[in-house]
N, C-alpha and C positions, 0 to 999 in steps of 0.2 A: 660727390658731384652734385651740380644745383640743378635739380628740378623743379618748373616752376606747379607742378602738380601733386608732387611729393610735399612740396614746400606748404602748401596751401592745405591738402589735406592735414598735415599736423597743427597747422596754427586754426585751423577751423576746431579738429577734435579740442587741442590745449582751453581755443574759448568754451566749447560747452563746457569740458570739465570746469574750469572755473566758474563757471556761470552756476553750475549745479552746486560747487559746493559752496558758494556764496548764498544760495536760497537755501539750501537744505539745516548751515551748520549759523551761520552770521545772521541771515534775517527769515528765519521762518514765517511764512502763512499764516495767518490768524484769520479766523470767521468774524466779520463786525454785524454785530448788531442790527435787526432791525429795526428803525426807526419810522414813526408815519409822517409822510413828508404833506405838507397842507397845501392842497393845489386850489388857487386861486379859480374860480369859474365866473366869467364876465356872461351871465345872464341880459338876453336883448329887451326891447319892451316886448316882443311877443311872445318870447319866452316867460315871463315875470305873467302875462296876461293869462298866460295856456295855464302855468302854476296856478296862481286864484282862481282861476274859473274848477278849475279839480279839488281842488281844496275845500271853496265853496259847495260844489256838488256833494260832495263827500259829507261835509259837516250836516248838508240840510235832509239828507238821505237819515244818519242820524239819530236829526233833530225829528225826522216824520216818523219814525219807529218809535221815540221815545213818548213822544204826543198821544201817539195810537195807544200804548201800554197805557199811559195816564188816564187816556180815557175810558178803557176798560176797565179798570182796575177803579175807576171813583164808581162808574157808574153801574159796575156788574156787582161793586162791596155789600150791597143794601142784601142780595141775594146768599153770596158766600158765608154774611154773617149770620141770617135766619137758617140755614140749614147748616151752619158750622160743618166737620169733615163730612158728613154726609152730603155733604152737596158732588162728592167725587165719588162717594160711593152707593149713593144710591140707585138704581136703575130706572123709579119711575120719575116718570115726566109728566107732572101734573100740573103746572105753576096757575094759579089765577092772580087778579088784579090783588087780592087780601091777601095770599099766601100760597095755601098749596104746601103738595109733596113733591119735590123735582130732585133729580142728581142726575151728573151727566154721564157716572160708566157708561149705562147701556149703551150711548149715544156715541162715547168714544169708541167704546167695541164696535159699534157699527160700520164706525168713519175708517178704523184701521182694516176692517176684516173687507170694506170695499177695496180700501186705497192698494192693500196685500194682492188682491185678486187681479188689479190692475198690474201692477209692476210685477205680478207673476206669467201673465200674458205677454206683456208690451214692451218687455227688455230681452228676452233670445231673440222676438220679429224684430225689433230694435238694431242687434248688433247684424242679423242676418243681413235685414235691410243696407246698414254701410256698409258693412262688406262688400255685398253685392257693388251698389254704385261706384266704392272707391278700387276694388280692384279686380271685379270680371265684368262689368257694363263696358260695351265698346266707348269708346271717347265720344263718339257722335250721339251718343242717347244718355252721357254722364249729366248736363243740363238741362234737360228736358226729366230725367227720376226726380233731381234735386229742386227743380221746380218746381214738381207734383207732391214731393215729399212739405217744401216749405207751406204749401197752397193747402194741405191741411192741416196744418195746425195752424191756418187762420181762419179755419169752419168756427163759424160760435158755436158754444155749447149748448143753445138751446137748439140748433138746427140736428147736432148729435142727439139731443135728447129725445125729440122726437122721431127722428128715424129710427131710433132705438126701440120707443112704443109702439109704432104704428107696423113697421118690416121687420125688425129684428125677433121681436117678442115672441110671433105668432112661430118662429121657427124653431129660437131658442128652449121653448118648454119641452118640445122633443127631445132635444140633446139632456136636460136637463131631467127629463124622467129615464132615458137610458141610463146615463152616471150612477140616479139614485137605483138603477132598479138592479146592474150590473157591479157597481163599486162602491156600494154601501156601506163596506171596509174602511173606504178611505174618509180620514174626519172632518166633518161637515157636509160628506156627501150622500149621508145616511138623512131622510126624510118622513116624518110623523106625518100623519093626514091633518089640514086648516079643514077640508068641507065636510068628513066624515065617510065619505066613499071610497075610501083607502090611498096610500097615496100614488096610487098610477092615474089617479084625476088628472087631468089635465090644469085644472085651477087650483092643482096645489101646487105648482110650477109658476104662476106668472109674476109678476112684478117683484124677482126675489132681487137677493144680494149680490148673488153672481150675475144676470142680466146686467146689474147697473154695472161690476165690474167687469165686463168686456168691453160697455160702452166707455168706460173711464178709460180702459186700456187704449181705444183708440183715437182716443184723445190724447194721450199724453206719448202716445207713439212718434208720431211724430219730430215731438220737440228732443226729445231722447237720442232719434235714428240723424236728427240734424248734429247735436253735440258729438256723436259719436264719430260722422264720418269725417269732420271736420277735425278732428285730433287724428283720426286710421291716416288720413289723409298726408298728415305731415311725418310717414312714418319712413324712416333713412332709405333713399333709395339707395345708397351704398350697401348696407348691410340688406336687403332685398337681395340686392345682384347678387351678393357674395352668399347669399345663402342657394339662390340656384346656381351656381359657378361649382359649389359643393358637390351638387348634386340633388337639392333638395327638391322637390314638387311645391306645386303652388299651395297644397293645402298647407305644408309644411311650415313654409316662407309667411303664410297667416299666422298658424300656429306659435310658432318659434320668434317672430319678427314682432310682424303687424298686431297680435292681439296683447302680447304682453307690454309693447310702447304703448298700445291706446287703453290700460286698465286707469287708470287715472281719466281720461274722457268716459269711461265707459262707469264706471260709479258716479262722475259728476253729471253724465246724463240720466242715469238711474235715480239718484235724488232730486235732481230737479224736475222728474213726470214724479216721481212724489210726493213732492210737495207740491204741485197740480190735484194731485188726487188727493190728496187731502182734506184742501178746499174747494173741491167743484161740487158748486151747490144746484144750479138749473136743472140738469141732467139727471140727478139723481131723485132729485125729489118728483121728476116727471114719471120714473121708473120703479121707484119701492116707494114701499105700504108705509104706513105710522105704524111702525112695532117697535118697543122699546123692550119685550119680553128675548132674556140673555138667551133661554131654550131657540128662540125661533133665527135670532143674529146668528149662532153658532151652526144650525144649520142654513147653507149657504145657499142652497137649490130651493129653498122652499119659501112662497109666496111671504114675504115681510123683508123687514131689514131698515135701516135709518142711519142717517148720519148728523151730525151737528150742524153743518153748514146747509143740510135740503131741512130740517128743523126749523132754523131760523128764516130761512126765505119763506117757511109756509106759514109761520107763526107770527111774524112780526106786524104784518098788520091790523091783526085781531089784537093785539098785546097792550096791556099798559099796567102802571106800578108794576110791584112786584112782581109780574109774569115778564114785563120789559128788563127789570134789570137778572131773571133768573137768563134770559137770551144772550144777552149782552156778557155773564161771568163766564156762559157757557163756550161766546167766542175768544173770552178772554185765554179760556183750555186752548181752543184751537189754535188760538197765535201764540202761544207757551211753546207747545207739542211742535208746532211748524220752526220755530228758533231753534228749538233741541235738534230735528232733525236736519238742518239745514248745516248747526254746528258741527253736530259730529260728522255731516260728507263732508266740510272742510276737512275735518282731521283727515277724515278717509283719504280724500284727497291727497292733501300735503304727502302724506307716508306710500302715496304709491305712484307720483308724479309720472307723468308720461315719459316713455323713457329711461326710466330709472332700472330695469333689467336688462337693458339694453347695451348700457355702458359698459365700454372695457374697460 
C-alpha cells in the first residue's frame, strides 16, 4: 500500500546512505594546505602621514641615544684609558685637572645600594597603593587618589631634596640609631662610630645612605603606583565575577585574579622607579656626604654614602681636563648600567605579559 510518509522516509534514508558512501569510499576529504593569501591594504593620506611621523619618532629617539653614547664614549676615552681596568675598579675618587687616582666602583656601589633601598621601600607601598584605588576606593574618591597620586610625581626633586634635609633628617636619625642599636644582625644595619662617641651619636646617623633612599623611594613611588594601577585596572571583570560567584572573597579575587594579570605592569613599574633611582642626582647629593670609602657605603645607617650622578652635579663645575673627562667616563657607567637595566625589564616583561596566567 502507498504511503506518502513511508514513501518519503525511505527515499530520504536511501539519499543519505548514498551520499555517505559517495564521500566515505569515491571521494574522501583531504586537508588542503595552508597558503598566505596577500591582502591588499589601501592606506589613506592620513594614514601614510600617522606611519612617517612613528617612524620618524622612532628612528630619532634612536638617533639621540646613539649621539649620547658617542659623546661619552669620545669624551669620557681620555679617562678610561689613563687608568685602564682600574678605572672600574678602583674605589678612589681623586681626579685633578693633570691626572689623579679615580675609579668609579665605589661610586657605582653607592648608586646601586641607594637606588636598592628605594625600590625596597617604594614598590609593596606601590602595589598597596593601586590596589587600594583600583579596587576598595569608592568610585567617588577613585579620581581625586589618582590625581594626588599623578600630582607627585610632578614634585621636583630638588623640592624632595630638601624636605628631605630640613623635616625628614632630624626624625629619621632616630629610626636609624634604633635599627642600628636593635638589628645590628641585619647587613648594613650594623654601624661603626664617624665622631668617636660611639655610635648611638646622634651624628653618626645623618646624611647616610638610607635617608637619601627613603627620599628616592618617594619619589619614584609614584610613578610606579601610576603604572601599576593602570594595568590592575584593566584586569577581566568576567573572571573577577567568576571568581566571587565561586565563592572567593575579595582578597582572594586580588590574589588569584588581579595580582597575577597585573605581574607584568607591576615589574614594568618596578624598573621604571629604577631606573629613576639610578639617576637622581639633586636629592641625593643634598642628602649624603663625599664618601667614596666601600666600609662606610655598605653600612647604610651611617653618616656618608655617594652616588655618580650627586658626584657629577657637585663636581662638574670645579672640573676641567682630566678631571672633566674622569666625570663624563663615569656617566658613561651610568648610562651602560641604565640600558642593561632597562633591557633586561623588557625580557622581564615580555615573559610575564599581563594576563598571561590568566588564560584558559
Amino acid at each position: 500500500m502507498f504511503t506518502p510518509g513511508s514513501t518519503a522516509r525511505k527515499v530520504a534514508s536511501t539519499c543519505v546512505v548514498s551520499t555517505v558512501r559517495v564521500s566515505a569510499a569515491d571521494t574522501p576529504l583531504t586537508l588542503v594546505d595552508d597558503v598566505p593569501i596577500d591582502i591588499a591594504v589601501s592606506r589613506g593620506a592620513s594614514d601614510r602621514a600617522y606611519r612617517g611621523v612613528s617612524y620618524i619618532a622612532g628612528g630619532t629617539t634612536l638617533l639621540l641615544m646613539a649621539l649620547i653614547a658617542f659623546f661619552l664614549v669620545k669624551r669620557g676615552w681620555q679617562a678610561i684609558d689613563y687608568e685602564g681596568w682600574g678605572f672600574f675598579t678602583k674605589t678612589e675618587w681623586n681626579p685633578t685637572a693633570a691626572g689623579g687616582t679615580f675609579g668609579v666602583a665605589a661610586l657605582l656601589l653607592g648608586t646601586a645600594i641607594i637606588a636598592i633601598i628605594a625600590l625596597a621601600l617604594a614598590v609593596p607601598i606601590a602595589i598597596g597603593v593601586a590596589l587600594f584605588i583600583t579596587e576598595f576606593a569608592p568610585r567617588r574618591v577613585r579620581k581625586s587618589l589618582t590625581s594626588l597620586v599623578d600630582l607627585l610625581a610632578a614634585v621636583p626633586s630638588l623640592i624632595y631634596g630638601i624636605w628631605g634635609a630640613i623635616i625628614l633628617q632630624p626624625k629619621e636619625i632616630y629610626v636609624s640609631r634604633f635599627l642600628s642599636a636593635h638589628f645590628a644582625w641585619f647587613p648594613g644595619f650594623h654601624t661603626t662610630s664617624v665622631t668617636g662617641h660611639g655610635p648611638t651619636n646622634l651624628a653618626d646617623f645623618a646624611s647616610s645612605g638610607f635617608l637619601a633612599g627613603i627620599v628616592v623611594a618617594l619619589m619614584i613611588l609614584p610613578i610606579s603606583a601610576a603604572i601599576m594601577r593602570e594595568v590592575f585596572a584593566q584586569a577581566p571583570p568576567g573572571e573577577k565575577e567568576g571568581a566571587l560567584a565561586l565563592g572567593g572573597t575579595r582578597w582572594g579575587v586580588i590574589r588569584d585574579v588581579v595580582v597575577p594579570f597585573g605581574r607584568g605592569g607591576i615589574v614594568g613599574g618596578s624598573m621604571l622607579g629604577l631606573g629613576r633611582a639610578l639617576g637622581e642626582t639633586i636629592a641625593v647629593a643634598l642628602l649624603v656626604s663625599r664618601s667614596t670609602r666601600t666600609h662606610d657605603l655598605l653600612e647604610v645607617l651611617k653618616t656618608g654614602g655617594n652616588s655618580i650622578a650627586a658626584t657629577i652635579a657637585r663636581s662638574w663645575a670645579e672640573s676641567s681636563g682630566m678631571a672633566t673627562s674622569a666625570l663624563i667616563a663615569a656617566g658613561l657607567v651610568l648610562f651602560v648600567v641604565t640600558l642593561i637595566v632597562n633591557a633586561g625589564a623588557a625580557v622581564v616583561v615580555n615573559r610575564s605579559r599581563s594576563g598571561a596566567t590568566t588564560e584558559i
